[in-house]
Structure formats: C-alpha cells, structure tokens
C-alpha positions in Angstrom: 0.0 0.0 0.0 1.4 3.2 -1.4 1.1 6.6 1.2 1.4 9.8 -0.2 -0.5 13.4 -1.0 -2.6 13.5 -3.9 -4.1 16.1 -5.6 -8.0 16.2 -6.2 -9.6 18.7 -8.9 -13.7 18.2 -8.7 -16.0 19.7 -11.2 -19.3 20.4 -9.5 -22.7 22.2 -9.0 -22.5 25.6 -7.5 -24.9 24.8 -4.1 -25.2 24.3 -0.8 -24.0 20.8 0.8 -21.4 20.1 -2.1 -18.0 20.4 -0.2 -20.2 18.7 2.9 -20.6 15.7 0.5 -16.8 15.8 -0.8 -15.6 16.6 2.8 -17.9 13.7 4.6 -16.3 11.0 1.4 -13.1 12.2 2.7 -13.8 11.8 6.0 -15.3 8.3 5.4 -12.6 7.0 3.8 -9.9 8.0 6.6 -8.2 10.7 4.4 -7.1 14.3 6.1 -7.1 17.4 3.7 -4.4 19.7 4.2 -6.1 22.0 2.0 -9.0 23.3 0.1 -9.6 26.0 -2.5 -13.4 26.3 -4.4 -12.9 28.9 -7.2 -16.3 29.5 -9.6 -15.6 30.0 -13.3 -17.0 32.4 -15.3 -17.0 30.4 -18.4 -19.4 28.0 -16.9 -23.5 28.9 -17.9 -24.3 26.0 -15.5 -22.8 27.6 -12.0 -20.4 25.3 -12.2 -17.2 25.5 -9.9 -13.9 24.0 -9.3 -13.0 22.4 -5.9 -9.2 21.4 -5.1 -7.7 19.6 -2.8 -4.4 18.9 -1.6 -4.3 15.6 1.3 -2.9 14.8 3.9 -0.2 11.5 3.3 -2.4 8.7 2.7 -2.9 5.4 1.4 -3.5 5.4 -2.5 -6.3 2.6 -1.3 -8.2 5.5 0.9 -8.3 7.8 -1.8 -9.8 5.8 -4.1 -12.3 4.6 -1.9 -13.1 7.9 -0.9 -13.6 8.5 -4.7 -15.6 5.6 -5.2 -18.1 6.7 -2.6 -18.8 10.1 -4.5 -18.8 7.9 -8.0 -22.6 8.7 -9.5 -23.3 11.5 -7.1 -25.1 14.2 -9.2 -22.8 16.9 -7.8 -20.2 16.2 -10.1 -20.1 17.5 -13.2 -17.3 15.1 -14.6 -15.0 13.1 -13.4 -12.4 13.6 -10.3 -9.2 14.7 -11.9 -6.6 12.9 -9.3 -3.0 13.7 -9.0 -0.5 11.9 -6.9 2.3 13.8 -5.5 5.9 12.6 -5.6 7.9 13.3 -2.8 8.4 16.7 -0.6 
C-alpha cells in the first residue's frame, strides 16, 4: 500500500452541501485534507465550480475509496481529476 498526497480537482454544482458531501467522502474513507480552495468559473453557464484539494499522506487505497463513494453522485459534473504527488 502506497502513502502519499494527492491532488484532487472536482468539477461540481455551484450549491449548498457540495464540499459537505466531498468533505464527509473524505472523511469516510480516513483521508485528512491539508487543504481546500473552491474557485467558480466564469466560463461555466451552468454555475459550475472547481473544488481542489491537496491531502494529507495517505494510502492510495483510501483515496480511491473515498472517490468511489462520490462515483454517480449528481454533484459532479465530470469526473475527479486525481494527482499523486511525488515526494516533498
């Protein structure tokens, strides 16, 4: 089992209970966030926003499970873009 940060980029709906539904997947899956930035975009009709997310060192195990709990949720607008991060 692989430990490390990753880095999370989420696509999704601009309203209330979103980053409690990201943070409670997190949370469910036993991985820490060290940080978090929600930034809207302008270029999105929809209300779309971007949430970031850098963790905590975790296993590569709990991150995907805390992905595969938000899989199908309709506060996504596509897919998590996930980025592991290499050494400090």
């Amino acid at each position: 089992h692989r430990a490390g940060r990753s880095y999370i980029r989420f696509a999704v709906a601009d309203r209330p209970g979103v980053l409690a539904e990201i943070t409670a997947a997190m949370r469910d899956a036993g991985v820490s966030i060290e940080s978090l930035i929600q930034k809207g975009r302008a270029d999105s009709p929809e209300g779309e926003v971007l949430v970031a997310m850098v963790t905590h060192e975790a296993p590569e195990s709990a991150v995907a499970e805390a992905l595969r709990l938000l899989e199908g949720s309709p506060i996504l607008s596509a897919a998590p873009l996930v980025m592991h991060i290499l050494g400090d």
